[in-house]
PABAKE-170346 format. One record per atom (N, C-alpha, C, O, CB): x, y, z. Coordinates in steps of 0.2 Angstrom, whole numbers, plus 5000, padded with zeros to 4 digits. Glycine has a CB too. Layout:
# residues N
XYZ ...
# end
This chain:
# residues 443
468848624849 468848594842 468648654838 468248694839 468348544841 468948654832 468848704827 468348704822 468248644819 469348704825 467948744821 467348744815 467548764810 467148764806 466748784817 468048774809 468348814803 468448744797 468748694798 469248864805 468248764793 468348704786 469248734781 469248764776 467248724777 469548714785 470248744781 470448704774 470248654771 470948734786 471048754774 471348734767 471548654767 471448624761 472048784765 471948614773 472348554773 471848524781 472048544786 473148574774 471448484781 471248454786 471848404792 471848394798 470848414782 472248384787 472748354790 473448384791 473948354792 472848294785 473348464791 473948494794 473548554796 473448594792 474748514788 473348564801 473048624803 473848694805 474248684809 472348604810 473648734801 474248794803 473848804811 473348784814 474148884797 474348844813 474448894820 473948934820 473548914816 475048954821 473948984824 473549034825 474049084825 474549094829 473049024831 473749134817 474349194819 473949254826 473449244829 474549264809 474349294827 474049344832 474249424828 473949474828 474549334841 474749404826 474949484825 475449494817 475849464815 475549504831 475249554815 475749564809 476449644809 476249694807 475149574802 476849634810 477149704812 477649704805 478049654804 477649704821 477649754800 478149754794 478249674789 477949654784 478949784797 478749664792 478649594786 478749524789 479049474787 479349604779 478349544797 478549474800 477649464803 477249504805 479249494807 477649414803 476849374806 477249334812 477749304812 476249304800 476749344818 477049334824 476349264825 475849294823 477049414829 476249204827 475949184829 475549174836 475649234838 476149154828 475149144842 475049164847 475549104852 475449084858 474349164847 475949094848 476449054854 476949104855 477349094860 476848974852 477149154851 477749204852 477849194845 477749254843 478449174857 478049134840 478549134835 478449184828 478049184824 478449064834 479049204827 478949254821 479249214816 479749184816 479249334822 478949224811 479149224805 479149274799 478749314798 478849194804 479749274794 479649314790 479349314785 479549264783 480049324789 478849344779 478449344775 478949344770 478949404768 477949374776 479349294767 479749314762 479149294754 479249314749 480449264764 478749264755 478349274749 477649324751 477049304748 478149204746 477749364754 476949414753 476449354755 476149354750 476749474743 476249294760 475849254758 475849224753 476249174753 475349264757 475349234744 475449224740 475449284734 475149304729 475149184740 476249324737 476149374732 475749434731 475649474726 475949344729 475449434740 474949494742 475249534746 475049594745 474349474745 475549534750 475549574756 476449624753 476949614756 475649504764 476449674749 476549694746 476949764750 477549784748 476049684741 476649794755 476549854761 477049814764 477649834763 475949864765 476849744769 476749714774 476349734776 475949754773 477249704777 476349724785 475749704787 475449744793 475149714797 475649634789 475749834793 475649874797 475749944795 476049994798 475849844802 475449934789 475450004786 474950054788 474350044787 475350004779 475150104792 474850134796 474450174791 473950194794 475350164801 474450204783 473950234780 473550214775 473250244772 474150284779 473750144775 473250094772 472550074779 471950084777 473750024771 472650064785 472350054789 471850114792 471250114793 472950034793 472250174792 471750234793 471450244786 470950284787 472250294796 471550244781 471050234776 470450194776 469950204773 471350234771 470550144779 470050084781 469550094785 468950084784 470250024784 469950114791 469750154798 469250224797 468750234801 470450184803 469450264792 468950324789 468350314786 467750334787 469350354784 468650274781 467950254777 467550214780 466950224779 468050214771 467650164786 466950144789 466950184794 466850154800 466950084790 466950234794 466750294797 466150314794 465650324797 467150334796 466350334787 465850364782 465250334779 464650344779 466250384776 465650274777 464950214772 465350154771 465750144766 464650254763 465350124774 465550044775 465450024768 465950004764 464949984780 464750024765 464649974761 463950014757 463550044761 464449884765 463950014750 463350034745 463349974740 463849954738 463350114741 462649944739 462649904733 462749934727 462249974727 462049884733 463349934721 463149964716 462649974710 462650014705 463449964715 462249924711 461549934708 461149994709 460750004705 461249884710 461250054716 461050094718 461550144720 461250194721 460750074723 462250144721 462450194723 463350194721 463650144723 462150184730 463650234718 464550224718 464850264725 464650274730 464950274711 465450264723 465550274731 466150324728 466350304722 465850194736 466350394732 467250404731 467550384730 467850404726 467650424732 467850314734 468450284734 468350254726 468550274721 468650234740 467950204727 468050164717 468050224713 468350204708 467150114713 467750304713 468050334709 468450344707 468550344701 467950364710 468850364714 469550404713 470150354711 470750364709 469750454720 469850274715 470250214712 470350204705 470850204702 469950154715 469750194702 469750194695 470150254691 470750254688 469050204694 469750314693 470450364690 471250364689 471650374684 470450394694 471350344698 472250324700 472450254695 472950244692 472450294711 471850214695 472150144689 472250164679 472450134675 471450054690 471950214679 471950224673 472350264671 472450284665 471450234670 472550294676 473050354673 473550324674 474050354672 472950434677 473850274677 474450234678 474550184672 475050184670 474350194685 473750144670 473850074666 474050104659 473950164658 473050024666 474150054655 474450044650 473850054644 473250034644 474749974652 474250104639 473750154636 473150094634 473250034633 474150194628 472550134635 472050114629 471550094636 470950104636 472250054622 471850054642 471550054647 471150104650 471450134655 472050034650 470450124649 470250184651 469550164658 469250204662 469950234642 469450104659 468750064663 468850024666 469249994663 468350034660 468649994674 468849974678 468249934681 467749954680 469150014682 468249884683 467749854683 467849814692 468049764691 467549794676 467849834697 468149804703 467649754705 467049754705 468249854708 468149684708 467849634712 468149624717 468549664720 467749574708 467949564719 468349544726 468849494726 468849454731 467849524731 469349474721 469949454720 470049424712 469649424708 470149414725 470549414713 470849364706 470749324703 470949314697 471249344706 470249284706 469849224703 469149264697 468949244691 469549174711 469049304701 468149354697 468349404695 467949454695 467449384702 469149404694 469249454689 469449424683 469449454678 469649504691 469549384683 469649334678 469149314676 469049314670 470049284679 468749284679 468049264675 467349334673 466849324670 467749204682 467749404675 467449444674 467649464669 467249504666 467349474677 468249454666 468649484661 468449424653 468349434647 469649484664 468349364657 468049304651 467349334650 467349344644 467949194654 466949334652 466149364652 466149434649 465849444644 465749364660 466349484651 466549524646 466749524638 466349534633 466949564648 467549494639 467549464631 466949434624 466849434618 467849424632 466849394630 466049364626 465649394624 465549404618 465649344629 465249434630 464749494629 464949544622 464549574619 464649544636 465649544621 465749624618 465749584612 465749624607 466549694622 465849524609 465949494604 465149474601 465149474595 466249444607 464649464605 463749444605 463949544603 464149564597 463149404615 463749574607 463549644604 463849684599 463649734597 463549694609 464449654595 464849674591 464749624585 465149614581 465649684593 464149594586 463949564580 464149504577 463949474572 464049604576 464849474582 465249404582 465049354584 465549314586 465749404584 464249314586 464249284591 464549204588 464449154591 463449284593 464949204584 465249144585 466149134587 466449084587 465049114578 466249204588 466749204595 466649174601 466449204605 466849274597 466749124602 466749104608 467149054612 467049034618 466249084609 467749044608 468548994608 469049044610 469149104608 468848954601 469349004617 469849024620 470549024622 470748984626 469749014623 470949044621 471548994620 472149034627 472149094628 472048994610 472548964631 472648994634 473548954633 473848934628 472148994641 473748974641 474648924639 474648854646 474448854652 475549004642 474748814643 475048754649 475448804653 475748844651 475448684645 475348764660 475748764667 475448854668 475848894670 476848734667 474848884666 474748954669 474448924678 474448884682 474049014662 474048984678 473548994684 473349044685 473749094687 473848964690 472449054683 472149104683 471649104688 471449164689 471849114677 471549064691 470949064698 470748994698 470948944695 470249124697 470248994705 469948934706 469348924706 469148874710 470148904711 468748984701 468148984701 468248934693 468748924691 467849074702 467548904691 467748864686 468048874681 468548854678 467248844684 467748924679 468148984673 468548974671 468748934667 468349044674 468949024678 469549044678 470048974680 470648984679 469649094684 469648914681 470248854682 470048824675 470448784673 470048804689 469548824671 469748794665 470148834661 470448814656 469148764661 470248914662 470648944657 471448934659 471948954655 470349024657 471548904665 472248884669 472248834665 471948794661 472348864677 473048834667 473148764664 473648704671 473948654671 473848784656 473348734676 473748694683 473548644682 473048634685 473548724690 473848564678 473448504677 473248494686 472648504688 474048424673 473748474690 473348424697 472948504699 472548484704 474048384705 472848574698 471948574701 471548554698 470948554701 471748624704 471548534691 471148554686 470648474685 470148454682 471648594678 471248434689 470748374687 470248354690 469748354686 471048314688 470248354696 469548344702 469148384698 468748404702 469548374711 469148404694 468548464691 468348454684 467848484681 468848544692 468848404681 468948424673 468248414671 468148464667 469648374667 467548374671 467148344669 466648444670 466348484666 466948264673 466948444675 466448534674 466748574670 466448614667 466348594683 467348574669 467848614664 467548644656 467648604652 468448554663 467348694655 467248704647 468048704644 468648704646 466648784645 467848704640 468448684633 468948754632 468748814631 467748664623 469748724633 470048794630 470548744629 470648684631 470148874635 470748794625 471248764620 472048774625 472148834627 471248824612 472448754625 473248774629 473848764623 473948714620 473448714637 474148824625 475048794619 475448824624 475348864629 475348834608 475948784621 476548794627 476748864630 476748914626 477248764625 476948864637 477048924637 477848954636 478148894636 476848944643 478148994635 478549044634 479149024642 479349064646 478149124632 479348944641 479848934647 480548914645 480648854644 479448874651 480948964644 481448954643 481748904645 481848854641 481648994643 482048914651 482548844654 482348784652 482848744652 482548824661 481848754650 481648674647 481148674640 480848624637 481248624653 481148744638 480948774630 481448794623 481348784617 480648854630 481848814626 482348844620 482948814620 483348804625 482548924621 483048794614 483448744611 484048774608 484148824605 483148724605 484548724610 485348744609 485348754604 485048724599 485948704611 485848844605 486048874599 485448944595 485648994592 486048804595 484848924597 484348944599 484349014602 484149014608 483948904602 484449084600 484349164604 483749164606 483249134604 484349234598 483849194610 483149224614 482649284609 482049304610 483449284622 482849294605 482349334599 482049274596 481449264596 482849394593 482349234593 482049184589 481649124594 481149094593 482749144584 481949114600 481449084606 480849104607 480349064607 481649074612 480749164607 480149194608 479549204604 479049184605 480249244610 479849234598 479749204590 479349144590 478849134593 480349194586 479649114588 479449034590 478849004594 478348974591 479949024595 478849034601 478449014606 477649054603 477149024602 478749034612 477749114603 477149144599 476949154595 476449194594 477049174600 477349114588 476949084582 476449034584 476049014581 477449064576 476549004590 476048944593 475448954592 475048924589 475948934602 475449034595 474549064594 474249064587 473749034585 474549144596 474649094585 474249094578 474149024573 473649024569 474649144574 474548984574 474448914572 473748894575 473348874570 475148864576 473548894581 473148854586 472448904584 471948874585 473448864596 472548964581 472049014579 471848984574 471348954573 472349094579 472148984570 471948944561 471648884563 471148874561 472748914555 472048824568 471748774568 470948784570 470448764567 472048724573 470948824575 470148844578 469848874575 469248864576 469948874584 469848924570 469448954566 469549004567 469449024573 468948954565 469949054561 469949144564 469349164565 469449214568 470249204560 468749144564 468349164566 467949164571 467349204572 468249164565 468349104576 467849064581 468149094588 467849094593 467948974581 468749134588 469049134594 469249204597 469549244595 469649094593 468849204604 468649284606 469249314609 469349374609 467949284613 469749274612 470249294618 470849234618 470749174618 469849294626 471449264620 471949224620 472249254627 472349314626 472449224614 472249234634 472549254639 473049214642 473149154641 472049274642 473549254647 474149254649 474449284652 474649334650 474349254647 474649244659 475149324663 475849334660 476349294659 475249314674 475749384659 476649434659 477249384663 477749364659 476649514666 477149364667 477549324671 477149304675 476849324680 477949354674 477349214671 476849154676 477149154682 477749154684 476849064674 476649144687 476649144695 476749084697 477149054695 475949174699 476349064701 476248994705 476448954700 477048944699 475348974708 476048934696 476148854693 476748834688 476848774686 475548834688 477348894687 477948874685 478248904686 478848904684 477948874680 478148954692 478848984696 479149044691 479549054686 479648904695 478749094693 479049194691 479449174685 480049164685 479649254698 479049164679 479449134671 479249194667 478649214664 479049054666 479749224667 479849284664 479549264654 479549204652 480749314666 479249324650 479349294643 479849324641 480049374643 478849304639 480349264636 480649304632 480649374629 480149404628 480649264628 481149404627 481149474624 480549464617 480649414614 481949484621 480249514616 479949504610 479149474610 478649484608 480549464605 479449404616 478649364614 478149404616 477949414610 478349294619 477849444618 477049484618 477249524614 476649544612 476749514624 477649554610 477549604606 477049554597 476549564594 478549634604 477649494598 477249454592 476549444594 476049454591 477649384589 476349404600 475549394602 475149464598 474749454593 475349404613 475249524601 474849584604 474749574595 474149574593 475349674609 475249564590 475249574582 474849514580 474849524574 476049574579 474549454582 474349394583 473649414583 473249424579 474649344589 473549424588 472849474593 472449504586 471949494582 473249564600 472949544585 472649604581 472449614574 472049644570 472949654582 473049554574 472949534564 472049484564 471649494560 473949444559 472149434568 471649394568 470849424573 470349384574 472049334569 470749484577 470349514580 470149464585 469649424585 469749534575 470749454590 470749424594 470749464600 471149514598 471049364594 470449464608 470649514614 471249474615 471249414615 470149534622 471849524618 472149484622 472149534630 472049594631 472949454619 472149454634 471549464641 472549444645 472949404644 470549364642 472649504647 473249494653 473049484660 472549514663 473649554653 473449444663 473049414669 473849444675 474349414677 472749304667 473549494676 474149504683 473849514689 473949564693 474749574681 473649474691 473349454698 473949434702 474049464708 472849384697 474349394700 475149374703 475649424702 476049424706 475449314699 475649464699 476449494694 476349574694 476749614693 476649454683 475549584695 475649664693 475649674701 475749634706 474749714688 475449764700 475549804707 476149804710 476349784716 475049764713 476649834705 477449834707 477649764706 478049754701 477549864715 477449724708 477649664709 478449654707 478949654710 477249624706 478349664699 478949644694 479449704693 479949694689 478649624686 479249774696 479649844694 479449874693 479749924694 479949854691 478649884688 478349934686 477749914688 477649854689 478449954678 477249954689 476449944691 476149904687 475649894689 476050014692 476249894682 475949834675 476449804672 476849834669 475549864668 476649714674 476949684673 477049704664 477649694662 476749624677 476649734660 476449724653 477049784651 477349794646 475649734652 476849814656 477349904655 478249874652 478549914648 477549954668 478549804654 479049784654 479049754645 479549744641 479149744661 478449734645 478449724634 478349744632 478349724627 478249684629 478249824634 477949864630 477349864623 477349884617 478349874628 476749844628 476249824624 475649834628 475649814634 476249754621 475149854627 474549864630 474049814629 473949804623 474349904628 473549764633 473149714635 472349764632 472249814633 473349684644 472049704628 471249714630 471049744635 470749794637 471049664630 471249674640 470949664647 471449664650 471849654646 470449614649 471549664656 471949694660 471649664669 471249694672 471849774659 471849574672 471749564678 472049594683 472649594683 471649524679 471649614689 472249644693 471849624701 471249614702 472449744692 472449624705 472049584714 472649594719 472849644720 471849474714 472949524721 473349534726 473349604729 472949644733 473949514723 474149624724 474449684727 474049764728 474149814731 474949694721 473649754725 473149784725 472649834731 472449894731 472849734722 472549754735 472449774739 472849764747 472649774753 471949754738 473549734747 474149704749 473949704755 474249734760 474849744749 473349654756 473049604760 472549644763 472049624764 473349574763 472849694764 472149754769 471449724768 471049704773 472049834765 471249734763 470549694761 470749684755 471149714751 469749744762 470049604754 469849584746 469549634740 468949664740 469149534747 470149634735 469849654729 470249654722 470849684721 469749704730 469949634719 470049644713 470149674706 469649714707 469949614713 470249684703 469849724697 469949704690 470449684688 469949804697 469549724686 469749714677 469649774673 469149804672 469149654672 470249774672 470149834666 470049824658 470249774656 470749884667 469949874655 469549854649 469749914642 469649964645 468749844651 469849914637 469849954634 469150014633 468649994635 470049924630 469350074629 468650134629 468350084623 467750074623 468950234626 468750054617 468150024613 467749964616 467149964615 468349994607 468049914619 467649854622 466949904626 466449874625 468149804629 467049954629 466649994636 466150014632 465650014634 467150064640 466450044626 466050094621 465250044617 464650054616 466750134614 465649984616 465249944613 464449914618 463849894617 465949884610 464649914623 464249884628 463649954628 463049954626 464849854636 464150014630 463550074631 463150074626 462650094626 463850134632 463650054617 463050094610 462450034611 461850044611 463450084600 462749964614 462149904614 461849874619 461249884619 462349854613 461949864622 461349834628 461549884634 461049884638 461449754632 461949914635 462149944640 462449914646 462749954649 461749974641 462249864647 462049824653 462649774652 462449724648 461249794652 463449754656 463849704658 463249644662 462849664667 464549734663 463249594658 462549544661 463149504667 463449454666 462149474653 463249534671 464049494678 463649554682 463349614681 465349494676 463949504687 463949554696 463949534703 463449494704 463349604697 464449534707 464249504711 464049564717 464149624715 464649444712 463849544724 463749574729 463949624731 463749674732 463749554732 464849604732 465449644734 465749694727 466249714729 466149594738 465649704723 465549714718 465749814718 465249854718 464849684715 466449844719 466449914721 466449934727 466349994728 465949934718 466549884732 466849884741 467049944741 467549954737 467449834745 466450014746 467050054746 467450064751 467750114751 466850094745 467650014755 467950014761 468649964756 469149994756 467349974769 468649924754 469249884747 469249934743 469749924739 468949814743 468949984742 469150024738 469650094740 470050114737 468650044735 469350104746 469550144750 470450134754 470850164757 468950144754 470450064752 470950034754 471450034749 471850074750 470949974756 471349984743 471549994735 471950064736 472550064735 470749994730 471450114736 471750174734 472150184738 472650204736 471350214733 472150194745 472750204750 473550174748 474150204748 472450164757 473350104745 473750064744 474050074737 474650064738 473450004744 473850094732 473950114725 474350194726 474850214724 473250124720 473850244732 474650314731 475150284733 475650294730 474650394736 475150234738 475850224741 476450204734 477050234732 475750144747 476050154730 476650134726 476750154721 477150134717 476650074724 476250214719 476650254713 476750314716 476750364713 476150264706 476950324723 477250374726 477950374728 478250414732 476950394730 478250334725 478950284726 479050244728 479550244731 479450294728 478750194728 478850134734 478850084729 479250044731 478250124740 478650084723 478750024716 479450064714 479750014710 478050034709 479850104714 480250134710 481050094714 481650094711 480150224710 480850054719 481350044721 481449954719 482049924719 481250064728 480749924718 480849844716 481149814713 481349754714 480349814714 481349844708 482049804704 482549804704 482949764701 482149814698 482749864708 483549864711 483649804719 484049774721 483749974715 482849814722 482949744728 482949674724 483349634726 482349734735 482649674721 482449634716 483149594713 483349534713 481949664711 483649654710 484349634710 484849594715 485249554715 484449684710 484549654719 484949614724 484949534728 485449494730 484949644728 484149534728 483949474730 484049414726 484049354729 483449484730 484149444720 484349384715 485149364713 485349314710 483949394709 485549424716 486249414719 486249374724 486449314723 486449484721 486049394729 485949344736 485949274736 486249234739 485349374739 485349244729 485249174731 485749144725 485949094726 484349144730 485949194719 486249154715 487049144720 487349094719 486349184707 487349204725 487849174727 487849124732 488349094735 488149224728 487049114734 487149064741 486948984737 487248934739 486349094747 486548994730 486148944728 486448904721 486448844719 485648974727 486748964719 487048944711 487548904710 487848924705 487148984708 487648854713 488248794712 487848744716 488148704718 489148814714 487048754718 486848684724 486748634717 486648644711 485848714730 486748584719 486848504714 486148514714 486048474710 487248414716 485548534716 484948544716 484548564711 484048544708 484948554719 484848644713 484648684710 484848704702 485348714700 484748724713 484048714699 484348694690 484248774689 484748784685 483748624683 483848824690 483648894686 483648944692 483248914696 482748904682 483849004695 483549054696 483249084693 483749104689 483749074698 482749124691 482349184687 481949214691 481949204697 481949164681 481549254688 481249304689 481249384686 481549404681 481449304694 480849414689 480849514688 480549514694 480149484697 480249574681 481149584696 480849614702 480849584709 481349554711 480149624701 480249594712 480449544717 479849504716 479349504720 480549564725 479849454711 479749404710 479949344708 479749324702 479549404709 480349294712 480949264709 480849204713 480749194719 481649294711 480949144707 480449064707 481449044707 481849084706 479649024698 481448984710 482048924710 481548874711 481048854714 482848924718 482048854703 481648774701 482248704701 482748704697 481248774691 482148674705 482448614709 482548544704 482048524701 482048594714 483148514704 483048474698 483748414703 484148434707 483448524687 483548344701 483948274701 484748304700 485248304703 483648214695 484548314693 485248324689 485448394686 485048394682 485348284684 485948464687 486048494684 486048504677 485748544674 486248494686 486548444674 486648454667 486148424663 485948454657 487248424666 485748364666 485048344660 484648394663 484448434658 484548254661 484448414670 484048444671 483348404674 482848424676 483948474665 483648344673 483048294675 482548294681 482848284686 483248244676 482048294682 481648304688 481548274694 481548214694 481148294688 481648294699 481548254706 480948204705 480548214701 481348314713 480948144708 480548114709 480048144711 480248174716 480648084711 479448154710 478848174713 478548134719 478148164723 478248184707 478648074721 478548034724 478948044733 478848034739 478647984719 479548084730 479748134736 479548194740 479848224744 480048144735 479048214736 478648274740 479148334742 479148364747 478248244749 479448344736 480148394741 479848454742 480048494746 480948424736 479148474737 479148544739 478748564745 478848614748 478948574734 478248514745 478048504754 478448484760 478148484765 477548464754 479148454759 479348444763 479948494765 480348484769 479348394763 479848564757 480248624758 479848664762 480248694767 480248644752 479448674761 478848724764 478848714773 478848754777 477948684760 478848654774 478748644779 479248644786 479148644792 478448604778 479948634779 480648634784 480848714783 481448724784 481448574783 480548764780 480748824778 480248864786 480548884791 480348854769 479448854786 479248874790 479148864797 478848894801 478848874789 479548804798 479848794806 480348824806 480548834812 480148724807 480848854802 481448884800 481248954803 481748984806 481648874791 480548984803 480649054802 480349094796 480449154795 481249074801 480049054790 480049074784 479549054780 479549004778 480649064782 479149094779 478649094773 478649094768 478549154766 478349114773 478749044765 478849044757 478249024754 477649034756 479448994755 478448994747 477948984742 478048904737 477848894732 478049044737 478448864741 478348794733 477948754734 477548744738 479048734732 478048744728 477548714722 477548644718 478148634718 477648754717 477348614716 477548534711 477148544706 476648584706 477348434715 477348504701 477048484695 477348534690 477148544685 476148484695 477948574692 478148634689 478248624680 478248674676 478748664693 478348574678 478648534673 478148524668 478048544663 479048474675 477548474671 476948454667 476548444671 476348384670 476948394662 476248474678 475848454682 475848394687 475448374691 475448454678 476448364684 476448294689 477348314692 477448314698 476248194684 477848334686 478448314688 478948374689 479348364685 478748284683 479148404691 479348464693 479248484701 478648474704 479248504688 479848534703 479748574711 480048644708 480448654704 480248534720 479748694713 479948764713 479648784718 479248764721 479648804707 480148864719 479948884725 479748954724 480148994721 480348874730 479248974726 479049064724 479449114729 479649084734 478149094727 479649164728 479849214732 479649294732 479849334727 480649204731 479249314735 478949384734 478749404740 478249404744 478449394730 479349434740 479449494748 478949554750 478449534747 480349544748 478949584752 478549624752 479049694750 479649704752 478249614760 478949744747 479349804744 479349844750 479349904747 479049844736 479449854756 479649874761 480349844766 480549864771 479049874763 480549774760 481049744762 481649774763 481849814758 481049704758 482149764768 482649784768 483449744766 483449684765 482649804773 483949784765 484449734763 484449674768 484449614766 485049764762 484649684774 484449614780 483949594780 484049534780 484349634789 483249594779 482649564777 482849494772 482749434773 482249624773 483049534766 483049494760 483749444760 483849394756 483049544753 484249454766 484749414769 484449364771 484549314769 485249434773 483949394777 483649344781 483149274778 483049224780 483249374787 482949314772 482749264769 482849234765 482449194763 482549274767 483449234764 483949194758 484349134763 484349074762 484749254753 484549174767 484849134776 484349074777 484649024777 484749194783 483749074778 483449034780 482949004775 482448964776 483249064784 483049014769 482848974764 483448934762 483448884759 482449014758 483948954762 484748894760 484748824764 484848774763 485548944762 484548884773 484648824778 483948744778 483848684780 484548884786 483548794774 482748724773 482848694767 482448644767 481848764771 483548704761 483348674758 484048624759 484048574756 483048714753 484448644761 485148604764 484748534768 484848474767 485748664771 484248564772 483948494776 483548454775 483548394776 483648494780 483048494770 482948434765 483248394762 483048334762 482848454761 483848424757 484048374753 484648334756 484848284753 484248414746 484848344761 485148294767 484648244769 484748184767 485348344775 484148264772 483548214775 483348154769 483448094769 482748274776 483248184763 483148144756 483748114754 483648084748 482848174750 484548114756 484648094751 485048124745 485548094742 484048084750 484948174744 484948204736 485848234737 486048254732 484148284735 
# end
C-alpha cells in the first residue's frame, strides 16, 4: 500500500522507472512519449547529460546556503545570464521554487513597491478570465481557472477579470486582427476607470495562455496597447510566463514576440526543464531601486529561496537554450503545426489549431460551423488523456476551456530536442486517441 497522498486518489498512475530524451519508460517496460514536456517543463527532455553534471558538481561543492546568510555562484551567474537575455529594463531576479511563488512573489512586490513609493492605496488587481497563474491562494485568485478557483473562492481576495484576448470565439465577423486586439485591451483601461486610477497596483497576464485556454496566442498589437494602458495610468504590468517562456514559444521571453517589456516578469517550468524546482521573478532597476532607497528589505521569502543546486541547474539549463537550442522552436513548431493541421484540420471535431512555437493547444467543438461545445457531461478530455496515454502518449487536455465549465482542449509541448519522427509520432498517436474517442462517444 502506498503512503503517497496523490494528485487523483481514484486513478493512481504507474510507477515511471526511467527517462531517456523524450521518452519516460515506466517499471513494466512501457514507454511513452512526452509529447507535452509533462506540463510544459521538460523542455531538454530527460537525460541531458550537462544539466545533470551540473547538479552532480554543485552538490559536490555546497548543496544548500540559506540566503539570509549566504549567495551562492550559481544564482549569481543565473541572475546575470537572465538579465542579459530578458527583456529591456528587466535588470533583478528574485529566485523561488516554481511558478506558483513566483507569482505570488511578483503580487507582494508590487504592493510593497507601491506602500514605499508613497501609493498605499494601490492595491487592486486586474487580471483576464480562463488565465492560470498558480495554485498557492494568490496566485489562484489572480487566475481566472473557474472549476479550481471554486473549492477555494470564500479564501479568494478580490481581483477584478475581463476577457481575454481569444480570438476564435472573441473576434467578430468582419472584425481585423488590429482592431480585435484593440478592442480587447481597451477592456483594461475601462475596468481601470471603473476601479479608480488610483486604486490599482498591477494588471497581469501570460503572453500566451497555457493550461486553461489552450496556447492562445494575443492578437497583433494587444500588449502593445496594455504596456500604453500600464503606463498612462501608473499601473505594473506583471507577465506571467511560467507556461510560455524559456524558449517555449521561439524566443527565450514569450514577451520578446510583442515587443514590449513587463514590470515583472514570471518565470519556472522551462527554466529548470524538470532537473530541479525553480522559479523566479524578475523586476525592473526602478521597482529594485525603490525598495533599496526605502526599507530595503522585500518583506517575502521562503526557505528554498536561491537553491544553489536549482540554480546550478537553471543555469546549465539556460546556456543550453541561448546557445542554440531555442533558435530552432519555431521552425519545429512549424512543422508540428503542419503535421496536426494536415492530420487534424477537416476532423468534424476539431474547431482551432493555434499556438507559437512549440506550443500548440486543439480545441474540440460538437459542431464546426457554430462552434458549439461538446457536452461537458462527456468527460472528453479525460477520456482523451487517458486513451492518448494507453496509446503511448503524454499529452495535456483540459475542460472548461470556454467558461470553466464548457469547452475541451488539448496542450502540446514537446520537448525542443524533438525530432521530425518525434513530432510524427506524436501527431500519429494523438489522431489515433482522438479517432477512439470520438468513435467510443458517438461524436
Amino acid at each position: 500500500m502506498s503512503h503517497v497522498f496523490p494528485r487523483n486518489a481514484k486513478s493512481l498512475p504507474p510507477m515511471g522507472f526511467s527517462g531517456t530524451g523524450v521518452y519516460l519508460t515506466d517499471t513494466d517496460g512501457k514507454q511513452y512519449i512526452d509529447g507535452s514536456g509533462g506540463a510544459a517543463v521538460s523542455c531538454l527532455g530527460h537525460s541531458d547529460t550537462d544539466v545533470i553534471h551540473a547538479i552532480k558538481e554543485q552538490l559536490d561543492t555546497m548543496a544548500f546556503a540559506h540566503t539570509s546568510f549566504l549567495t551562492s555562484r550559481p544564482a549569481e551567474k543565473l541572475a546575470d545570464k537572465l538579465t542579459e537575455h530578458a527583456p529591456k529594463g528587466l535588470e533583478r531576479v528574485y529566485f523561488v521554487s516554481g511558478g506558483s511563488e513566483a507569482v505570488e512573489a511578483a503580487l507582494k512586490l508590487a504592493r510593497q513597491y507601491y506602500v514605499e513609493l508613497g501609493q498605499p492605496k494601490r492595491s487592486k488587481i486586474i487580471a483576464r478570465r480562463q488565465s492560470y497563474h498558480g495554485n498557492t491562494l494568490g496566485a489562484l485568485a489572480v487566475g481566472g481557472n473557474e472549476w479550481r478557483r471554486a473549492p477555494f473562492a470564500p479564501l479568494l481576495m478580490d481581483v477584478s477579470h475581463i476577457a481575454p484576448c481569444y480570438a476564435y470565439r472573441e473576434q467578430l465577423d468582419g472584425e481585423n486582427e488590429a482592431d480585435f486586439g484593440l478592442r480587447m485591451a481597451n477592456e483594461l483601461e475601462a475596468e481601470i476607470l471603473r476601479l479608480g486610477a488610483d486604486q490599482v497596483m498591477a494588471f497581469v497576464a501570460e503572453p500566451v495562455v497555457g493550461a486553461t485556454l489552450g496556447a492562445v496566442p494575443a492578437a497583433e498589437g494587444y500588449f502593445k496597447r496594455i504596456r500604453e494602458i500600464c503606463d498612462q495610468y501608473g499601473v505594473l504590468l506583471i507577465l506571467d510566463e511560467v507556461m510560455c517562456g524559456m524558449g517555449r514559444t521561439g524566443t527565450l521571453f514569450a514577451c520578446e514576440q510583442d515587443d514590449i517589456s513587463p514590470d515583472i516578469c514570471t518565470i519556472a517550468k522551462g527554466l529548470g526543464a524538470g532537473y530541479q524546482p525553480i522559479g523566479a521573478t524578475l523586476c525592473t532597476a526602478e521597482i529594485y531601486e525603490v525598495i533599496l532607497q526605502g526599507s530595503g528589505f522585500f518583506q517575502h521569502g521562503h526557505t528554498y529561496v536561491g537553491h544553489p543546486t536549482a540554480c546550478a541547474a537553471g543555469l546549465a539549463v539556460v546556456d543550453k537554450l541561448t546557445s542554440g537550442v531555442v533558435d530552432g522552436v519555431t521552425a519545429k513548431g512549424e512543422l508540428l503545426m503542419g503535421m496536426l493541421r494536415y492530420s487534424l484540420g477537416k476532423h468534424p471535431n476539431v474547431g482551432d489549431i493555434r499556438g507559437r512555437g512549440l506550443f500548440v493547444g486543439i480545441e474540440f467543438v460538437k459542431d464546426r460551423e457554430t462552434k458549439e461545445c461538446l457536452d461537458p457531461a462527456l468527460k472528453f478530455n479525460a477520456k482523451l488523456k487517458k486513451a492518448a496515454f494507453a496509446n503511448g502518449l503524454i499529452c495535456y487536455p483540459m475542460g472548461g476551456t470556454v467558461d470553466g465549465v464548457h469547452g475541451d482542449h488539448v496542450l502540446l509541448a514537446p520537448p525542443f530536442i524533438s525530432t521530425t519522427d518525434h513530432l510524427g509520432e506524436i501527431v500519429l498517436k494523438l489522431t489515433a486517441a482522438i479517432d477512439a474517442v470520438t468513435v467510443d462517444l458517438g461524436l
